[in-house]
Each structure stands twice: as C-alpha cells, then as structure tokens.
N, C-alpha and C positions, 0 to 999 in steps of 0.2 A: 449389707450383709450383717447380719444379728446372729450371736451364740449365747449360749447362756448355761449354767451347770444344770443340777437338780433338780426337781420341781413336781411338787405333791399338793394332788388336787383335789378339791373336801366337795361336798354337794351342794354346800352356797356359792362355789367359785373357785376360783386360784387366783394366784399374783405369781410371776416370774420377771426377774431380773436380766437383760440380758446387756452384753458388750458389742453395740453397734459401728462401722466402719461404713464412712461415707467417700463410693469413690466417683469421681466427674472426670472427664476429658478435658475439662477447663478450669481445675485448681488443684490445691491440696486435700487431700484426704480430708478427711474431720472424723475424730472417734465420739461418740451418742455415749450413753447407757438407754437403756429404754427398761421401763416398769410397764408389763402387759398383765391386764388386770381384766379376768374375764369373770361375769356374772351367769349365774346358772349350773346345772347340774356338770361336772367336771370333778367326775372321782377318778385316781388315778396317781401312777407317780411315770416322772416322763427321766430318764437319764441325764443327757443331755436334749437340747433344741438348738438348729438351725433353721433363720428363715435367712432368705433374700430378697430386697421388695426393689421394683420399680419407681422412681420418683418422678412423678411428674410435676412441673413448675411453671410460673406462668415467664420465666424466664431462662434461659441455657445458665446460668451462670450462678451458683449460690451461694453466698457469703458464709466464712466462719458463724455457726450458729441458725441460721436461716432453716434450719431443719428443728429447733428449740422448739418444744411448746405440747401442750396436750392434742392429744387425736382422739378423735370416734370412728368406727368402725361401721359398717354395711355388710350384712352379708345377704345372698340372696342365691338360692339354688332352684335347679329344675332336674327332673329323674324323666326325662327324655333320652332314649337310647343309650347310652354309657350313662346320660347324670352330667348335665355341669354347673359350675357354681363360678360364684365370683366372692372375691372381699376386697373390700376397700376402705383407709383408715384419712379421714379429711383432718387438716389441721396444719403445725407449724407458724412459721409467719404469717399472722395475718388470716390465719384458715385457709392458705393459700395454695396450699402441698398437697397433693394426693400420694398416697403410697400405695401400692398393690403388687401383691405376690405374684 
C-alpha cells in the first residue's frame, strides 16, 4: 500500500512521491518511499494518492529490501463492453517482482 500527499501534473509528465508499506504473511512489514514518474500528457493536480499493488515473486518469502530497485510499467487496455485494462510495473531484485494493482 502507497500514499503520498500533493501532486501537480505539467504536460511533459509529473513525478510523485509516495510512502509505501510492505505487508507479507511471512515477515515484517518493510516501509518503501517510491518516486512515480510518468511521461506524457498529465495536467492536473491530484490531493492526495492511494494505490495498493499486488506483489508477485518468484518466492513466498521477501527479504528486508528485496522490493529495492527501479520498475517499468506496461499498460495495455481494450474498450470491449465496460473497457478493461491492466498495469504492471516489472523490477526489484533482480527484475524479479511484478507489482500490479
């Protein structure tokens, strides 16, 4: 789970900061920051932001830190009856982590 305060968005992009909490069934928490930095048109100013992501791993069990490191993102939609979409940011250890909302 990620929160983050303020966040004002120009036409070349934005950047946001936010305060991440990592919870597992098999250790202690670990607190992130994460810097999300999106390219393209993104005017706009946001209050706050909450996301939530799912991690996937190629193991149950993730070490202090093992979520470190830069991600790239995918997105990919279709407007098939409601519209669904997906995102997914690859990275962490090793390139090892998926995250998805």
């Amino acid at each position: 789970e990620c929160r983050g305060g303020p966040n004002v968005g120009f036409v070349v992009g934005s950047v946001a900061e936010l305060r991440c909490l990592f919870r597992s069934d098999w250790g202690p928490q670990q607190v992130y920051i994460a810097k999300l930095t999106k390219i393209g048109v993104d005017i706009g100013f946001r209050a706050q932001q909450s996301l939530v992501w799912g991690v996937f791993a190629p193991t149950q069990q993730l070490g202090p830190g093992d979520l470190t490191g830069g991600y790239a993102g995918v997105t990919a939609g279709a407007a098939v009856g409601g519209g669904l979409g997906a995102n997914v940011l690859y990275g962490g250890s090793n390139n090892s982590v998926a995250l998805q909302p």
